[in-house]
N, C-alpha and C positions, 0 to 999 in steps of 0.2 A: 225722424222727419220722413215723411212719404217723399218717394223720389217718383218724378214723372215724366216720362219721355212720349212724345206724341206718334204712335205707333198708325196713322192711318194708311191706307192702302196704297200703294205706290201705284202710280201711272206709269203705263207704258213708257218706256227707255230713262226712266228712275230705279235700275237694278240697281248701280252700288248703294242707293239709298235704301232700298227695301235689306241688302244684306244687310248694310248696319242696323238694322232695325233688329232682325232675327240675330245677330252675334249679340247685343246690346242686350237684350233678353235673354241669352245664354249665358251671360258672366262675360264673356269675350270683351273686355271692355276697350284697352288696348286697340285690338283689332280693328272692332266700333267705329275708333275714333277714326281712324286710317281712311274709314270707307266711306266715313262722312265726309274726309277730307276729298275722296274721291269725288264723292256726288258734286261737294261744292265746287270743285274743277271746271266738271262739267256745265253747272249753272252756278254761277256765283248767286244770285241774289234769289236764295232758296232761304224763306226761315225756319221752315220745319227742320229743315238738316242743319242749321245753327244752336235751333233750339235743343234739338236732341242730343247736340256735339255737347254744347252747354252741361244736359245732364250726364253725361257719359264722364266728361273734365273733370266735374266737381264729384265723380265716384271716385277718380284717380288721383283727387284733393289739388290738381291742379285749378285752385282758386282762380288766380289771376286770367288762367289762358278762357277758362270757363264762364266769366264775367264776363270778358270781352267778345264769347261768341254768342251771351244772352244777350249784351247790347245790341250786337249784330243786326240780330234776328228782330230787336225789337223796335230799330231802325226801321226794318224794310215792314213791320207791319205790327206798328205802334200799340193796335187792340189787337194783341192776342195773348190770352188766360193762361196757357202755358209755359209761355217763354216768361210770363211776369210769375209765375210761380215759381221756373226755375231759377230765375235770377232772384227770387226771393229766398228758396234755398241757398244760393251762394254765400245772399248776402248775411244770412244765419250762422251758416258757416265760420265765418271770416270773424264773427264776433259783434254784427253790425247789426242789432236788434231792429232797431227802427226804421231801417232799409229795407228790412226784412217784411215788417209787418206792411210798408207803405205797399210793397210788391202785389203780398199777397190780398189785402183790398183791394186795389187793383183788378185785379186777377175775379175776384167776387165781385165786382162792381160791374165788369162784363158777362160773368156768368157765375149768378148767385148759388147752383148748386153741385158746383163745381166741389167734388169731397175731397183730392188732397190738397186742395189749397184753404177750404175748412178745416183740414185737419193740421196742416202746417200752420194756419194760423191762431190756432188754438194752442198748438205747443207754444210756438212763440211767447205767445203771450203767458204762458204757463212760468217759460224758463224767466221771464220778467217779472214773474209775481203779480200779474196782472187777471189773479184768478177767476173772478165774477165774470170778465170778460171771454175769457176763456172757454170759462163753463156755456156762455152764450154759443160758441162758436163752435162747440163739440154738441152741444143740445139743436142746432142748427144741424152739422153733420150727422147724425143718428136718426132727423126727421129726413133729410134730404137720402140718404144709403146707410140704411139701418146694418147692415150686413157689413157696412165697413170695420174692420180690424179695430177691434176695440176701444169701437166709438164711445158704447153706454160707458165702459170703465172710464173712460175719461173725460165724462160729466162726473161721475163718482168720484175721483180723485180731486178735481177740480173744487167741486163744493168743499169735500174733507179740507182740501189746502187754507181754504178763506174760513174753516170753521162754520160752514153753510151746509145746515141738518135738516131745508126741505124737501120733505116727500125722499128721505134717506133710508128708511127702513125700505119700503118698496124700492126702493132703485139698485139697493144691496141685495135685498132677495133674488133681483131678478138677475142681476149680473150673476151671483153665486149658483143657480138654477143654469142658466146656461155655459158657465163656466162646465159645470157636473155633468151637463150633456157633451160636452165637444167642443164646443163653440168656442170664438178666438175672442173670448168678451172682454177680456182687461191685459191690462199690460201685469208683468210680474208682480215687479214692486209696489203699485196703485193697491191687487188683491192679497198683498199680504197686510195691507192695512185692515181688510174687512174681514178677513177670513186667519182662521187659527188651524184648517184642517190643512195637516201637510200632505194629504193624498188629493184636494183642491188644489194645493199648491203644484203639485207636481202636474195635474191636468193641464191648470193654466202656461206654467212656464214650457211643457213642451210644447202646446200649439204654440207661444209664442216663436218657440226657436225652431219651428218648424217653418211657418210662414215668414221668418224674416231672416235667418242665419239656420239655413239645411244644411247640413254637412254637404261640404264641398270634397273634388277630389282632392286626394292628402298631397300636399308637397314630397317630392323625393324624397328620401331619405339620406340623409349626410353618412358621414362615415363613421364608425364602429368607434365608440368610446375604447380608449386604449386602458386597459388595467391601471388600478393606480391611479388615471386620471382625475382632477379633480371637476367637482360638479358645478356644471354650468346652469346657473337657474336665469331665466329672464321674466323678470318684476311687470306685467302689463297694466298701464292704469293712466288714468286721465284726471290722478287725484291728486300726481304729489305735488302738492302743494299746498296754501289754507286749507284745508277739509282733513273732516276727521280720524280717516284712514292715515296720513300721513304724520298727524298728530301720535295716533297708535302703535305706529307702526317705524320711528325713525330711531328709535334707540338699537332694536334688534336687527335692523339694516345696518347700523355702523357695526355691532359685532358680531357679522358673520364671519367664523373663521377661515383666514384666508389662505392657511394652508391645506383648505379639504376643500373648499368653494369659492367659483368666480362669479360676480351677479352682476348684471344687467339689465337698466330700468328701458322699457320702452315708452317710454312717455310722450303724451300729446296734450294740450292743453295749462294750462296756470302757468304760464312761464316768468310770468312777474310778479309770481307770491310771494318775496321778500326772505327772508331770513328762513321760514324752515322748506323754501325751495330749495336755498344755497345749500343749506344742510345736508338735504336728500343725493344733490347732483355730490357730494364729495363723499358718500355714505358709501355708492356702487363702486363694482371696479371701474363699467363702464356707462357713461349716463348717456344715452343717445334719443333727441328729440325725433320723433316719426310722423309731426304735425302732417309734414307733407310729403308722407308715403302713403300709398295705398297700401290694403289691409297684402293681397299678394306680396307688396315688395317688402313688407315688414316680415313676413312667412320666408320669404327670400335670405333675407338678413339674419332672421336668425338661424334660417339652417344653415348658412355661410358661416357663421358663429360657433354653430355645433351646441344650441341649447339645450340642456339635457330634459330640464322641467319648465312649462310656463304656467307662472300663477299670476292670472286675472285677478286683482285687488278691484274691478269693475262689477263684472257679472250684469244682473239687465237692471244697470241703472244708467242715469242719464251720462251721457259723453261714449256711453259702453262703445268695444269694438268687437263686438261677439264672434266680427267676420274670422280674425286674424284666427280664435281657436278653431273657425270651425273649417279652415286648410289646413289644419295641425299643423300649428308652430311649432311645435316640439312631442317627441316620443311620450311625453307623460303630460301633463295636463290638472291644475288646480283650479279650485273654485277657494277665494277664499278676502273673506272679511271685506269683503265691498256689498254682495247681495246676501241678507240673513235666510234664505232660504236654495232649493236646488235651483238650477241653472234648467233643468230639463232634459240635457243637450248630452247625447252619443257621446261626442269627440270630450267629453268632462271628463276625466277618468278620477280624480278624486273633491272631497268636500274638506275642509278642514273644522274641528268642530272638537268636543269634549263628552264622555259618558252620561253627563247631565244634562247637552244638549240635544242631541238624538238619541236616544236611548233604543237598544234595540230592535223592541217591537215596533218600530218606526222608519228603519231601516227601506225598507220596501218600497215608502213612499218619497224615496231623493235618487236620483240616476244614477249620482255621483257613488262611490263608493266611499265610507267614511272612516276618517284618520281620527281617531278620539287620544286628543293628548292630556295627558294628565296635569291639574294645576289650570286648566280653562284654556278655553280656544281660543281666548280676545288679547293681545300683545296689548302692555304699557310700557310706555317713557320713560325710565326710574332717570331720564337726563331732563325730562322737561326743566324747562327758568320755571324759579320760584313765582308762585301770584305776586304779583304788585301788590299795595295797599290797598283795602278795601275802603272804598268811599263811606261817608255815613249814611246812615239810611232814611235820613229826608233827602239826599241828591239820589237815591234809586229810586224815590217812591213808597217807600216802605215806612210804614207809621212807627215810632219809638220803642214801644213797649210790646207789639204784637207776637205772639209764635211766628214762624214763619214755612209754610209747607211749600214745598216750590214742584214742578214737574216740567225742566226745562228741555222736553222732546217737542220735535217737530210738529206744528198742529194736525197735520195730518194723521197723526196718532193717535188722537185725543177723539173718541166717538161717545155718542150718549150715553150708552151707560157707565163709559166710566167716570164719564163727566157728572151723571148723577149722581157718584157715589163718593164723588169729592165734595159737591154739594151739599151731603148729607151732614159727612165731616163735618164743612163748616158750620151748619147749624146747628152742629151736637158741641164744636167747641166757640165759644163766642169771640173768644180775643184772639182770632186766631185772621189769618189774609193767608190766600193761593199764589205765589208768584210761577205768572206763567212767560214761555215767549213767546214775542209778535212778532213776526218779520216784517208785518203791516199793520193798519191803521184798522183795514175792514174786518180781519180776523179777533183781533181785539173789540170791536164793539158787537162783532155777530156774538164771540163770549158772552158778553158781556149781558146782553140780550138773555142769552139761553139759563145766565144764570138767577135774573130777574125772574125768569118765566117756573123758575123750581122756589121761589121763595127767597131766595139771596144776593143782597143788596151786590150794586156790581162794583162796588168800591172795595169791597173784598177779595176782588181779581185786583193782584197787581202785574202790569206787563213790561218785560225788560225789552228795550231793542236790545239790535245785534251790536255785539262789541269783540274787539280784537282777543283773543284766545286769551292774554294773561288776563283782561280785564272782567272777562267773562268765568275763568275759577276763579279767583277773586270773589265773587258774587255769593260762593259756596259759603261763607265767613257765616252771613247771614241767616243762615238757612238751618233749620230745626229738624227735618223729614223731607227726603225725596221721595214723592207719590209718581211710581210706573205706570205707565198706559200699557192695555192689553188689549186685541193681541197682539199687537209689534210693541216690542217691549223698548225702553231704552237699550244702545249700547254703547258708544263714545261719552255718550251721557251721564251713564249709570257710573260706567268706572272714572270720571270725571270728578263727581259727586262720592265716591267711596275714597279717592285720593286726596280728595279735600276733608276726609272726614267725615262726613256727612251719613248718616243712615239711608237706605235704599228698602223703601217696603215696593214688593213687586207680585203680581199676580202671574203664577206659572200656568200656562196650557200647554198644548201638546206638539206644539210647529217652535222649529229654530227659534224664529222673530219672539215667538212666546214665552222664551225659556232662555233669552239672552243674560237676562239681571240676574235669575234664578243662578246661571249658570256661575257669573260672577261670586254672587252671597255664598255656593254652595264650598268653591275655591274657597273661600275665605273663612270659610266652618262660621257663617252665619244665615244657616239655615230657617231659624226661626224667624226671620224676615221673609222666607216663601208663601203664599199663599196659594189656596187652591180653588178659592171660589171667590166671589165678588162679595154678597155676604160677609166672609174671614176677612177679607182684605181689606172691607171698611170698618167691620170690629177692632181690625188690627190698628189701622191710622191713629183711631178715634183714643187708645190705649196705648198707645206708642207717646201722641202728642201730650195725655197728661200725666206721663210720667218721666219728665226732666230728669231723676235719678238713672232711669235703664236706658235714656238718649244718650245724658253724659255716661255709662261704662259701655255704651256699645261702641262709641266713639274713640275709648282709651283702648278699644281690639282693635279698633280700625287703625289707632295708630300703630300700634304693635305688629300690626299686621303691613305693615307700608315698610319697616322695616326686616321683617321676616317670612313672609309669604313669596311663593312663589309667582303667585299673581302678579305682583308689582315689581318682580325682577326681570327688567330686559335679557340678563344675558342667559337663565336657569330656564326662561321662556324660548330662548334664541337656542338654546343645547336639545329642548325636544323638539323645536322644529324641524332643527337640522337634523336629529336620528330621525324622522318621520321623510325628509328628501330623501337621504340614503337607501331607505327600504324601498322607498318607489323605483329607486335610480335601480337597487338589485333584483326588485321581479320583477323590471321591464327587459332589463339584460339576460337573466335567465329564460325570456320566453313565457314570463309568466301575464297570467290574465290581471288587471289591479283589483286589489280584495284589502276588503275592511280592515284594520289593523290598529291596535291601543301602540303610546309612547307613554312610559312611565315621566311622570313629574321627576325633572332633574333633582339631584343632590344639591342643599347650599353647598 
């Protein structure tokens, strides 16, 4: 969310107002707020110096104090556009969607081209699913300050989310084209939907972390690891909880050993996600919520702590707190399994990843420097609860007798061509239905639409809502071939679907996101499930589907392989992890620079 503080030119015997203005703009936030509290002294009934106290509060997550100083402000001068923007970010904040978007109308109903209140209220409406409108309000933003921080990308993400493919080719080229010049066109995660070049990818995520999270000064440095000592890692994420990183990730958090490591979640966000919350907060040694800390006072805490490593399970996806790496929290520094591509960002010192997923000559194009662990870089659950009973498949929508291909990635995934080439599938096999997901109603009939427009009936898409995690593998029972989007591949998805049994055909290119699945099958010595062109990949589907014989024995590897692959053991997963912290922990201690380094696949 764009933060906006009303910086205009102070009047004569308005200095402590204008300092706060300039500390406010220097990071000094703190300070800021101090000066405002000056100015207000002087003139109590100032709302620029409320409004700005407001956005200064709500930097230092001081929600409540920060609402109280937008109402203030908005008291003493009911039409004004920024104080309703910031109080519109508050109320975003807070979790109060609809307060939020009332603001920011508001806010544009006084001044229509008003961009970060366009922009705020296009994310809004974004984090609610409320894409079409969104796209409105971000296509609004790019005509109003085309120059604004990656406006066009976020008409681009916007349609892809709603499954909306007008005027997409043009819109992707031109994003892609100015990405390649410089330009701050897309947010990370939006262009790694469109884009498979990982030397793109690195363009875009450094301006983004240039223009939003520049390395800040480093926090002090705590005191000298004592010999012997054990390693302190601290967990940074805004996920544990429902989401799929915490799904992946909670078997090897319970066995970290805890006579060589202490671990520490920093967490913000999901505090009332139920049971594999509880799980995660009993997993650390110690589980500490930083909802309402600033990203500083979190850098504070854990150099208090004596962190040895921070690994961001975020990276630049939504909730990210990029700020916290970029005062170095800690001596060493992870990028791992939140964002499928680099970070961009100095202060990263490593990527977590596998031989198959970055492959050498690739190297060049990720900041990060890369830890390639043997047996794949994606952690499974070997504790997840067994799926529930699978319903029948007239209560899912799914016709009796049909095959059933499913590709249950994000729709943002899903772009024409490879939606053409599912298409194709089905016309080459007749008895066959796509089960895809909807997270909405519009995304489902824009399909549904696009698959008419290729020749195929739309009743051939079947669309699952969303359902609670066991009811959702459950659904796998069903399901004949998983068909991968490219170039962001499945990854929660994919080993979801390989633990259920299920075949995984997937199209490998040359970027992380594109080599996720790959990465898995290859783990799995099911190779021949890679593909390398679009072409292969739809000869492969079409040959895969009629042959029920090589589905059922790929299937009897897959089980075999659930119970003896290293892929699907948490704790043979959890023992290279841990020799890949040790080695960072020893050439950061020796003074050394961080460098690329292999971990062999543990021993059963």
């Amino acid at each position: 969310m764009a933060r906006d503080a009303d910086a205009h030119r102070a009047s004569p015997g308005e200095e402590p107002f204008a300092r706060a203005i300039r500390l406010q703009q220097l990071g000094a936030v703190e300070e800021a707020v101090a000066a405002y509290r000056d100015a207000l002294r002087a003139r109590p009934a100032f709302p620029e110096a409320l409004s700005n106290m407001a956005a200064a509060l709500r930097t230092l997550r001081r929600l409540d104090e920060a609402r109280a100083s937008a109402d203030r402000a908005l008291a003493l001068r009911p039409a004004y556009p920024r104080a309703l923007n910031n109080r519109g970010l508050i109320a975003f904040d807070a979790g109060h969607g609809a307060a939020a978007l009332e603001d920011f109308r508001r806010a544009l109903a006084l001044e229509p081209r008003f961009p970060e209140a366009l922009h705020n209220l296009g994310t809004a409406l974004m984090h609610l699913k409320r894409y079409a409108e969104a796209r409105e309000a971000f296509v609004r933003l790019a005509q109003a300050a085309p120059q604004f921080a990656h406006a066009a990308g976020n008409v681009l993400f916007a349609q892809l989310c709603d499954g909306d493919w007008r005027d997409l080719e043009p819109l992707t080229a031109a994003v892609t084209a100015a990405v390649a010049s410089g330009q701050h066109a897309a947010a990370p995660l939006p262009f790694v939907c469109v884009s498979g070049s990982p030397a793109l990818q690195l363009r875009c995520a450094a301006a983004y972390t240039q223009a939003f999270f520049p390395p800040a000064a480093a926090a002090a440095s705590g005191a000298a690891r004592a010999p012997g000592a054990k390693i302190r890692i601290g967990y940074l994420s805004g996920d544990l909880g429902e989401h799929a990183v915490s799904y992946l990730l909670a078997g090897v958090l319970e066995r970290h050993d805890r006579a060589r490591f202490e671990t520490f979640a920093f967490a913000w966000g999901r505090r009332s996600d139920g049971a594999i919350r509880r799980r995660l907060e009993r997993a650390f040694t110690r589980f500490v919520a930083v909802d309402e800390l600033d990203d500083a006072a979190v850098v504070r805490l854990a150099r208090e702590l004596g962190i040895d490593i921070a690994v961001d399970l975020c990276g630049h996806t939504e909730g990210q707190r990029t700020g916290i790496l970029a005062r170095r929290a800690a001596p060493v520094q992870v990028n791992f399994l939140g964002l499928p591509a680099t970070m961009g960002a100095p202060y990263v010192d490593y990527l977590i990843a596998d031989p198959f997923l970055v492959p050498e000559q690739q190297e060049p194009h990720y900041a990060e420097r890369i830890v390639r662990l043997g047996g794949g870089f994606q952690p499974n659950d070997d504790r997840r609860p067994h799926a529930p009973p699978t319903p029948p498949r007239a209560a899912l929508g799914l016709p009796a007798d049909a095959r059933v291909l499913c590709s249950f990635n994000r729709t943002c995934k899903i772009n024409p061509p490879i939606f053409a080439a599912w298409m194709r599938v089905l016309e080459a096999l007749p008895d066959t239905v796509l089960w895809l997901l909807a997270t909405h109603e519009a995304a489902a009939q824009n399909l549904r639409r696009e698959a008419a427009a290729r020749g195929v009936s739309p009743a051939r898409l079947v669309f699952a809502d969303q359902a609670g995690y066991g009811a959702y593998l459950a659904r796998y029972r069903h399901v004949d071939l998983f068909l991968d989007t490219a170039p962001f591949n499945g990854g929660a998805t994919v080993s979801d679907a390989l633990s259920m049994g299920v075949p995984v055909l997937t199209l490998a290119g040359e970027s992380f996101a594109a080599r996720m699945a790959g990465s898995a099958l290859h783990a799995l010595g099911l190779d021949e499930l890679i593909t390398r062109s679009l072409a292969e990949y739809e000869a492969a589907a079409v040959a895969l589907a009629r042959d029920p014989a090589r589905l059922l024995a790929l299937r009897a590897r897959l089980e075999r392989a659930r119970r003896e692959s290293p892929f699907f053991d948490s704790d043979r997963y959890r023992s290279g992890l841990e020799a890949a912290y040790a080695h960072m922990v020893s050439r950061q201690a020796a003074g050394l620079a961080p460098a690329s380094f292999r971990v062999a696949a543990a021993a059963a």
